[in-house]
MARKE-74459 format. One record per residue (C-alpha): residue number from 0; x, y, z. Coordinates in nm, 4 decimals. Layout:
N
<pt i="NUM" c1="X" c2="Y" c3="Z"/>
...
***
This chain:
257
<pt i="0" c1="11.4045" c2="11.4272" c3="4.6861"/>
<pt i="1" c1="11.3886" c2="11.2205" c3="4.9494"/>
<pt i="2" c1="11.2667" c2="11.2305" c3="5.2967"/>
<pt i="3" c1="11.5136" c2="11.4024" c3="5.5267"/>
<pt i="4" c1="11.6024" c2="11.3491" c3="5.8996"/>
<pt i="5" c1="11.3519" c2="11.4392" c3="6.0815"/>
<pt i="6" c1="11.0665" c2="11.4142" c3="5.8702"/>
<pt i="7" c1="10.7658" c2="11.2314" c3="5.8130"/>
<pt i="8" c1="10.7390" c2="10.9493" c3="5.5699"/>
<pt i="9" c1="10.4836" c2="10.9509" c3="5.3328"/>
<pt i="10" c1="10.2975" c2="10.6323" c3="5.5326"/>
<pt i="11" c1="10.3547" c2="10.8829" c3="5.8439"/>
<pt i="12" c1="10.2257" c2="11.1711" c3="5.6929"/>
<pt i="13" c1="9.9027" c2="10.9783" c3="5.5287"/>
<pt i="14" c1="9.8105" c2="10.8857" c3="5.9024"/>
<pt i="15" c1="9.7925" c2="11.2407" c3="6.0210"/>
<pt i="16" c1="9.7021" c2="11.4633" c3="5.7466"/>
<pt i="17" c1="9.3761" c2="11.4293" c3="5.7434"/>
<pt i="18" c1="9.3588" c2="11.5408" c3="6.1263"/>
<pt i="19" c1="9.4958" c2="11.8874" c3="6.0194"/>
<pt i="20" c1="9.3177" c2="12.1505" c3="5.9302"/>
<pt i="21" c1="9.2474" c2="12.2471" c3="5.5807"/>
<pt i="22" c1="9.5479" c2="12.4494" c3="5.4007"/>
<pt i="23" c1="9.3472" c2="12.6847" c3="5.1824"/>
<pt i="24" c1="9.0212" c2="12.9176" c3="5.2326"/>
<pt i="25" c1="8.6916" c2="12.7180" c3="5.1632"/>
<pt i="26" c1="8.5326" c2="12.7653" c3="4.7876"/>
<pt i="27" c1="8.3685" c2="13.0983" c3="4.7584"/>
<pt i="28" c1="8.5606" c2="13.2172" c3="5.0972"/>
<pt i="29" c1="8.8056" c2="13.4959" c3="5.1226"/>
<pt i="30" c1="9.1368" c2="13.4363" c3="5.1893"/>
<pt i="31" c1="9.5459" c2="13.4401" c3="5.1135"/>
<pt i="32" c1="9.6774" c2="13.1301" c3="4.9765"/>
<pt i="33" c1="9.8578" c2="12.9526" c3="5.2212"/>
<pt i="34" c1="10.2385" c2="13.0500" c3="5.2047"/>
<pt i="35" c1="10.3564" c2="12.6509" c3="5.2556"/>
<pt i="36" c1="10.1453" c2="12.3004" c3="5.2644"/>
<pt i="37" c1="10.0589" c2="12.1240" c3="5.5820"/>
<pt i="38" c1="10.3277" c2="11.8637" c3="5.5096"/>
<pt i="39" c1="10.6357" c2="12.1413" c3="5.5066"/>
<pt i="40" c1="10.4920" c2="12.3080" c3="5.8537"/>
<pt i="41" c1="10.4316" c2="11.9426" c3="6.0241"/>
<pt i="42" c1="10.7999" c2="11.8715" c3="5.8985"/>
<pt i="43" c1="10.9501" c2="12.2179" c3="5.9833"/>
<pt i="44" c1="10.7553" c2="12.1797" c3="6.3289"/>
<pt i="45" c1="10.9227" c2="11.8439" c3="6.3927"/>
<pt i="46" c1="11.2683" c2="12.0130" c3="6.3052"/>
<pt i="47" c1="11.2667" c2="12.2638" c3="6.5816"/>
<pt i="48" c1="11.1022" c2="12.0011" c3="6.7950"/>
<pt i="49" c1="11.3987" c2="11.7473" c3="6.7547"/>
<pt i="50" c1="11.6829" c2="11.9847" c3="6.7382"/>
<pt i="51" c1="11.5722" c2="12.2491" c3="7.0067"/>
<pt i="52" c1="11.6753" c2="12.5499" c3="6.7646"/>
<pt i="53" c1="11.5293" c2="12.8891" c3="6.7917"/>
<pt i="54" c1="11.1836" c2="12.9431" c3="6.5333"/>
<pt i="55" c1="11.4516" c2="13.2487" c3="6.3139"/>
<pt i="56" c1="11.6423" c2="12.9249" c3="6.2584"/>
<pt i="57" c1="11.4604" c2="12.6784" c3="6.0784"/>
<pt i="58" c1="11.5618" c2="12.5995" c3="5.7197"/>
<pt i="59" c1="11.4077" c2="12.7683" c3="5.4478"/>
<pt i="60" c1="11.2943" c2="12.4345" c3="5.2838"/>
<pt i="61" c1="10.9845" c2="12.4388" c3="5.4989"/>
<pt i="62" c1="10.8836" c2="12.7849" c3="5.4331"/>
<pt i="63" c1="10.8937" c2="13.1283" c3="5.6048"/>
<pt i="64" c1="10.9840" c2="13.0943" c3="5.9903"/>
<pt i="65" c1="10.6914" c2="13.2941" c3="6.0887"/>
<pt i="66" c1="10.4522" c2="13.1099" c3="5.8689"/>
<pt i="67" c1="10.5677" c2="12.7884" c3="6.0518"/>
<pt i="68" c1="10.5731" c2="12.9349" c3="6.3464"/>
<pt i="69" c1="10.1751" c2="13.0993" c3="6.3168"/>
<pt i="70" c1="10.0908" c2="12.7519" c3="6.2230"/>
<pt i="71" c1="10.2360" c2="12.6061" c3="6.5089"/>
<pt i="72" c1="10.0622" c2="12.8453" c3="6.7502"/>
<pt i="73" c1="9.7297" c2="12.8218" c3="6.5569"/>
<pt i="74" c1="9.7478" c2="12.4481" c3="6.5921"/>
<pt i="75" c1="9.8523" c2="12.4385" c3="6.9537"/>
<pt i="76" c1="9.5342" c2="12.6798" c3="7.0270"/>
<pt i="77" c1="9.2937" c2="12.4776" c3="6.8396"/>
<pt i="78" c1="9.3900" c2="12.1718" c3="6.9846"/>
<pt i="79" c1="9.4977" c2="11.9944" c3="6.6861"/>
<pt i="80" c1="9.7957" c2="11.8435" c3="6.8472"/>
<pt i="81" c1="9.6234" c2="11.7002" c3="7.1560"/>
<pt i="82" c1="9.3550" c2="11.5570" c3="6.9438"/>
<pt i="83" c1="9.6048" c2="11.3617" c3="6.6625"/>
<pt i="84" c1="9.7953" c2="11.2117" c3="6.9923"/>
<pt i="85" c1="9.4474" c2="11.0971" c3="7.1694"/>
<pt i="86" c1="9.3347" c2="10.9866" c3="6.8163"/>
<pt i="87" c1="9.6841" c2="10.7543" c3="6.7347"/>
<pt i="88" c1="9.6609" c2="10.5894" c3="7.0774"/>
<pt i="89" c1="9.3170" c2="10.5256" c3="7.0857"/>
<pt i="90" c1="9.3819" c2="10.1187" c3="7.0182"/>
<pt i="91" c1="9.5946" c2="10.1165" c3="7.3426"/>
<pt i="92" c1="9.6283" c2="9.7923" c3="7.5562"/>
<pt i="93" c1="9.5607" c2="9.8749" c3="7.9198"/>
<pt i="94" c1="9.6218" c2="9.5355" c3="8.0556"/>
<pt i="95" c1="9.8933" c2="9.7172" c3="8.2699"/>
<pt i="96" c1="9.9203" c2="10.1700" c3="8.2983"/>
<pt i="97" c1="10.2506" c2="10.2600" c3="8.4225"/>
<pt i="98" c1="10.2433" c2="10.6135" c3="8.5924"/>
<pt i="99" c1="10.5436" c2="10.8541" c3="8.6326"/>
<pt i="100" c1="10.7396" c2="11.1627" c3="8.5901"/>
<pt i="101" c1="11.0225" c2="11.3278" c3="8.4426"/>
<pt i="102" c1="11.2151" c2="11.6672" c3="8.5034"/>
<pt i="103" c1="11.3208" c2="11.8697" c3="8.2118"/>
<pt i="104" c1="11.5276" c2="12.1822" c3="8.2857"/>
<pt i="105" c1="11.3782" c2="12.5358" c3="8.2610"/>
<pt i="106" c1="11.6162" c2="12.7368" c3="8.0516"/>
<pt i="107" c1="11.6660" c2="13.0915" c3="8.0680"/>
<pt i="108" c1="11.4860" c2="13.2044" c3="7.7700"/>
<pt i="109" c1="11.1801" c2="13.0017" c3="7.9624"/>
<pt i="110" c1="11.1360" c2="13.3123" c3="8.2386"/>
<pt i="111" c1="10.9718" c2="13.5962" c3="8.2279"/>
<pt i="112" c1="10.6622" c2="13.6727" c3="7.9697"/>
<pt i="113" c1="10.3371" c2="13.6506" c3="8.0941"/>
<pt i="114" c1="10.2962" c2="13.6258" c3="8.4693"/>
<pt i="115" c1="10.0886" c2="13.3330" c3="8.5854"/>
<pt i="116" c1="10.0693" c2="13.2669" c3="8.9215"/>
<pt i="117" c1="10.0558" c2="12.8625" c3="8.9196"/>
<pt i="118" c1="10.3064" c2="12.8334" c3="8.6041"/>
<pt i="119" c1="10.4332" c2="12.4482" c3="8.5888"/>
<pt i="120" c1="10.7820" c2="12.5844" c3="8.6562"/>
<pt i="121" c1="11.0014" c2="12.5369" c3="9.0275"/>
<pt i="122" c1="11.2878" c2="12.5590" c3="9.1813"/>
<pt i="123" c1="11.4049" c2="12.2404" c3="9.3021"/>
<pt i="124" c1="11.7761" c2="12.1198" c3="9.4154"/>
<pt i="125" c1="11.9102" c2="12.1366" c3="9.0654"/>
<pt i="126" c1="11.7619" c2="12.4674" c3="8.9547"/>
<pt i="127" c1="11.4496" c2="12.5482" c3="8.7770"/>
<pt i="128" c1="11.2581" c2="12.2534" c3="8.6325"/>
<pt i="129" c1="10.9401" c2="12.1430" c3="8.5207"/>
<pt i="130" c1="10.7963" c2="11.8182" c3="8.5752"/>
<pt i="131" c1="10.6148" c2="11.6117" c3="8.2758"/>
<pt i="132" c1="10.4000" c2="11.2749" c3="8.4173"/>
<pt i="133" c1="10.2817" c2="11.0711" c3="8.1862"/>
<pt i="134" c1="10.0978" c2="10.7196" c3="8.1605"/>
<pt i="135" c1="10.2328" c2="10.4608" c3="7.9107"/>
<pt i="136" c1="10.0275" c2="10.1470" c3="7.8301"/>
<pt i="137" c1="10.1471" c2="9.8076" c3="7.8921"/>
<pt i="138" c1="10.3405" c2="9.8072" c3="7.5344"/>
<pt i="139" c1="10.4917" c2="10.1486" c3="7.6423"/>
<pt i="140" c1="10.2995" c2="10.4000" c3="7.4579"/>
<pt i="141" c1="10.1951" c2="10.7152" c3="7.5843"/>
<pt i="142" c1="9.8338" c2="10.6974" c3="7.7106"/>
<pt i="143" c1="9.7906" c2="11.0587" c3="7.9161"/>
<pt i="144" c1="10.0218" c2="11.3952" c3="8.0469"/>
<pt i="145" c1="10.0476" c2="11.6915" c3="8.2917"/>
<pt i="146" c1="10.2750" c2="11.9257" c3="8.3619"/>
<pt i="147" c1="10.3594" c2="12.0798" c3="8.6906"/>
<pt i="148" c1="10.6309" c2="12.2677" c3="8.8769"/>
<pt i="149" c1="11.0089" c2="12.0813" c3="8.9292"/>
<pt i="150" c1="10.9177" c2="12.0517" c3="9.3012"/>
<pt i="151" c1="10.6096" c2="11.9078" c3="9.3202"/>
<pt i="152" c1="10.5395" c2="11.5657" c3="9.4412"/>
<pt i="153" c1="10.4321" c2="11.3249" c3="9.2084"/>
<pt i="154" c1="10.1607" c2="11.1755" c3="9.4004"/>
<pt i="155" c1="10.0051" c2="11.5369" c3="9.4149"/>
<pt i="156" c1="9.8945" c2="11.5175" c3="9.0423"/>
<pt i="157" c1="9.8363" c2="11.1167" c3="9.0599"/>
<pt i="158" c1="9.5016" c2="11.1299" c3="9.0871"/>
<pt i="159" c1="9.4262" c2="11.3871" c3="8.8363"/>
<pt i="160" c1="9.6530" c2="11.1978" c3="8.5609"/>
<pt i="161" c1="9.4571" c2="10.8951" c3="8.6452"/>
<pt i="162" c1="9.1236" c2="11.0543" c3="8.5495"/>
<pt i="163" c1="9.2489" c2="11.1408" c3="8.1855"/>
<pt i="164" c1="9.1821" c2="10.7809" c3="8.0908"/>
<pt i="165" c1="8.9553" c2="10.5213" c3="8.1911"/>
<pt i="166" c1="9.1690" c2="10.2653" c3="8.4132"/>
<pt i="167" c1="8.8466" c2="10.0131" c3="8.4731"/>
<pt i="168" c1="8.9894" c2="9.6649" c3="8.4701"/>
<pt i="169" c1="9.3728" c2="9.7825" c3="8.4422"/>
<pt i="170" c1="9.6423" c2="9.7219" c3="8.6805"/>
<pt i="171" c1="9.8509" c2="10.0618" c3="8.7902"/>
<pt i="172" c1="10.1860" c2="9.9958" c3="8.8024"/>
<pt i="173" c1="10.3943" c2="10.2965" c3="9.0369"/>
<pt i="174" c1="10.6919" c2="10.3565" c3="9.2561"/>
<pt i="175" c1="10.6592" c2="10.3791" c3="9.5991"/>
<pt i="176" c1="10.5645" c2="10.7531" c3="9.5737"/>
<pt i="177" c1="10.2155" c2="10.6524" c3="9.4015"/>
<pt i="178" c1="10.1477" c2="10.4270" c3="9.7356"/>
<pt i="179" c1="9.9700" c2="10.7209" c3="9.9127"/>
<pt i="180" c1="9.6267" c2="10.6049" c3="10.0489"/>
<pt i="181" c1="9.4134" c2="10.8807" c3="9.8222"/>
<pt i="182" c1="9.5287" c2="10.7048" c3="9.5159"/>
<pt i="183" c1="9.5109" c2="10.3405" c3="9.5927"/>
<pt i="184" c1="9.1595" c2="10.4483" c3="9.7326"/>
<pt i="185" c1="9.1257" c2="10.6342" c3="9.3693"/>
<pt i="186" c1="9.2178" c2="10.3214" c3="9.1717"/>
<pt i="187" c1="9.0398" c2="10.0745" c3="9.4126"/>
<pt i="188" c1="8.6914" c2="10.3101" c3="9.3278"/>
<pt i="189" c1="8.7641" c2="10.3263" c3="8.9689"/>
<pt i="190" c1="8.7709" c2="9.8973" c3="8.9484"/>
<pt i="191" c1="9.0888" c2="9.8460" c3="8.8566"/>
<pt i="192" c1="9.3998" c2="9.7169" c3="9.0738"/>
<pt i="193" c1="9.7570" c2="9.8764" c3="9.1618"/>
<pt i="194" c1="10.1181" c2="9.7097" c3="9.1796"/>
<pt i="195" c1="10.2918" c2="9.9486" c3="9.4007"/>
<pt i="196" c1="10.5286" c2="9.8692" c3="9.6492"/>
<pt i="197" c1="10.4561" c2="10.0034" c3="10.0118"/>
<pt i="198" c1="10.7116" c2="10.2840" c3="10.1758"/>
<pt i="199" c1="10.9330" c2="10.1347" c3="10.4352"/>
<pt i="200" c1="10.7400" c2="10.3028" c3="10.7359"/>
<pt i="201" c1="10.3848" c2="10.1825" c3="10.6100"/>
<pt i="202" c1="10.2163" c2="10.0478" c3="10.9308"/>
<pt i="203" c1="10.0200" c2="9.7907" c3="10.6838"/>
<pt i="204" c1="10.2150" c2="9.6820" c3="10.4074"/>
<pt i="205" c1="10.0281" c2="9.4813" c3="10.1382"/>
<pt i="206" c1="10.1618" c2="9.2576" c3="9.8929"/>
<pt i="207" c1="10.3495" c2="9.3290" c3="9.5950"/>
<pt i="208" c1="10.3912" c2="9.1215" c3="9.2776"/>
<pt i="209" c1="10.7706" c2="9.1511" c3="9.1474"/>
<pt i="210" c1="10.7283" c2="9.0194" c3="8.8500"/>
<pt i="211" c1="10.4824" c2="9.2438" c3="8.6983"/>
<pt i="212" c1="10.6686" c2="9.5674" c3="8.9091"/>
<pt i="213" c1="10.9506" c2="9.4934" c3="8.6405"/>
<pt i="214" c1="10.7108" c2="9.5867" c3="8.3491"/>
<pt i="215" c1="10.7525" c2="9.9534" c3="8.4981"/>
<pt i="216" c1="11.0646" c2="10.0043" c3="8.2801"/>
<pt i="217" c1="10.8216" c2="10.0642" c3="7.9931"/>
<pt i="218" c1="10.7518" c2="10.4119" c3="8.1353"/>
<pt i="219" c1="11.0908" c2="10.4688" c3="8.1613"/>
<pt i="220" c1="11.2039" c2="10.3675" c3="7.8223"/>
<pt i="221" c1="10.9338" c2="10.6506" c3="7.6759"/>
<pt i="222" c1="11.0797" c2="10.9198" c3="7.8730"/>
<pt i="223" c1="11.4440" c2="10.8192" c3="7.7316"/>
<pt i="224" c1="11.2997" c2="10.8419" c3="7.3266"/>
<pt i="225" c1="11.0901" c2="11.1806" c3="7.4629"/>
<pt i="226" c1="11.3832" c2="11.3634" c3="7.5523"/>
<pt i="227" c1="11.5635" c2="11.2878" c3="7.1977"/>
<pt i="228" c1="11.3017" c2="11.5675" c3="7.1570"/>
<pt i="229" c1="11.5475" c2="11.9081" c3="7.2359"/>
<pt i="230" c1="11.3057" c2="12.1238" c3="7.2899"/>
<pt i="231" c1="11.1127" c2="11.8862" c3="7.5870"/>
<pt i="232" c1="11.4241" c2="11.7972" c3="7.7318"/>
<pt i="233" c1="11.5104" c2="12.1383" c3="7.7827"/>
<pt i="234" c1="11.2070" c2="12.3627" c3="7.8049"/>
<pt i="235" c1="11.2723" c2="12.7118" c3="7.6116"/>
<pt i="236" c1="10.8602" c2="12.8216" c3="7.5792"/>
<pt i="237" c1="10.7565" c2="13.0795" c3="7.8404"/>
<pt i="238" c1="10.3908" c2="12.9606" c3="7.8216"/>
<pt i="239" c1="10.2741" c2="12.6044" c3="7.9782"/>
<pt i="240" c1="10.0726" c2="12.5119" c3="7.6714"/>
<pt i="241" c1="10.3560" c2="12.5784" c3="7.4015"/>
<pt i="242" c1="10.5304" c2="12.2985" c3="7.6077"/>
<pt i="243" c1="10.3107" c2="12.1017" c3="7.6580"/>
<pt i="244" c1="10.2300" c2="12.1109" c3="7.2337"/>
<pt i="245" c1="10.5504" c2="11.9861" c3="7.1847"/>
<pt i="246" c1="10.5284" c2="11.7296" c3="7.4275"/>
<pt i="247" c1="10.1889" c2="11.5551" c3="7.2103"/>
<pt i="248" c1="10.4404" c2="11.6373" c3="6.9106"/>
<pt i="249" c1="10.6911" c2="11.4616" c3="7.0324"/>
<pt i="250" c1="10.4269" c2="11.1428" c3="7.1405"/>
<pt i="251" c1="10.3131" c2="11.1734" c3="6.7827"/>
<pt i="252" c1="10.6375" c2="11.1130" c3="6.6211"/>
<pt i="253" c1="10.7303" c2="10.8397" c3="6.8792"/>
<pt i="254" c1="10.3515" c2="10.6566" c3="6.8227"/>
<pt i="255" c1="10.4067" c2="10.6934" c3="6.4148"/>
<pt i="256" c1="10.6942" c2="10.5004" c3="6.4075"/>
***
């Protein structure tokens, strides 16, 4: 059979698998025999994550939904997805870090659950959102990302982004809502240079290379092939880190290609 929409290739899967945990009980440990293989819960994971469907509807082909579904939530708490995104863009080129954010809608099923006072969901002009920012290298892969609420800022979390990776020698490239003195003073300390054009109402404007502003677009063009991903364009999961797990899973499939 071959591979279906969706799912990884075999070169795909051979990059990755060994990054998962193992799928059986260790010789002379107890333990059930796992229910499906690694390979059928990376794929079925990867279904819901591109079409946005509910767990109770995932095919059958990839095994029980709630086997899928513990896997999913055993991974996301061990952070297995985090570390096979960090590990596939370790060889990044950070000539030039674009830094930005998009919005994803909150939908209904998102609300309620477990109260947490500084959940990355807010209300913002359009309804509830939540805000993903990201750093893409200078060939337009994903690098870093944060969440926060719809209606925060984007320079508030700027700085904090920034310190994911280390930006020594790089050149920031940002919109004129990065041009806040905190984090040109950040990037400044850290070595490394910024191409951000000044507000209109800047006292001291400095100067701004054009031609290299135009390499922005590369952040831009991620978000676009992120939010083929159904379940980050809309967010369904109550809790920040389920979220944020499909985000990396969504990088993942994106830096495989």
């Amino acid at each position: 059979m071959g591979t279906k929409r969706y799912e990884l290739t075999e070169s795909e899967w051979n990059r990755i698998k060994d990054m998962l945990p193992p799928e059986h009980p260790k010789e002379g440990k107890r333990g059930r025999p796992a229910k499906c293989d690694n390979r059928s819960a990376m794929n079925g994971i990867l279904w819901i994550a591109r079409g946005g469907a509910p767990w109770r509807e995932l095919p059958e082909r990839y095994g029980p939904w709630q086997t899928i579904y513990s896997r999913f939530r055993k991974w996301k708490d061990m952070g297995i997805f985090e570390a096979i995104f960090k590990t596939l863009s370790i060889d990044a080129d950070f000539e030039n870090i674009s830094i930005d954010s998009t919005s994803c809608k909150v939908h209904q099923s998102a609300n309620g659950g477990e109260k947490i006072e500084n959940k990355a969901v807010g209300m913002s002009r359009g309804g509830r959102n939540t805000k993903i920012h990201t750093l893409v290298d200078g060939l337009g892969n994903p690098l870093a990302f944060m969440l926060s609420s719809g209606n925060d800022h984007d320079s508030v979390h700027a700085v904090s982004l920034l310190s994911q990776v280390d930006i020594e020698r790089s050149n920031i490239l940002g919109d004129k809502a990065y041009g806040a003195k905190a984090i040109r003073e950040y990037i400044v300390s850290q070595r490394a240079t910024y191409t951000i054009p000044p507000k209109s109402d800047v006292s001291d404007p400095w100067p701004i290379d054009w031609h290299t502003y135009r390499e922005r677009h590369l952040v831009e063009c991620f978000f676009q092939k992120l939010k083929w991903f159904r379940r980050i364009f809309t967010r369904y999961d109550k809790l920040d880190s389920s979220f944020l797990a499909f985000v990396y899973i969504g990088a993942i499939a994106i830096l495989l290609k």
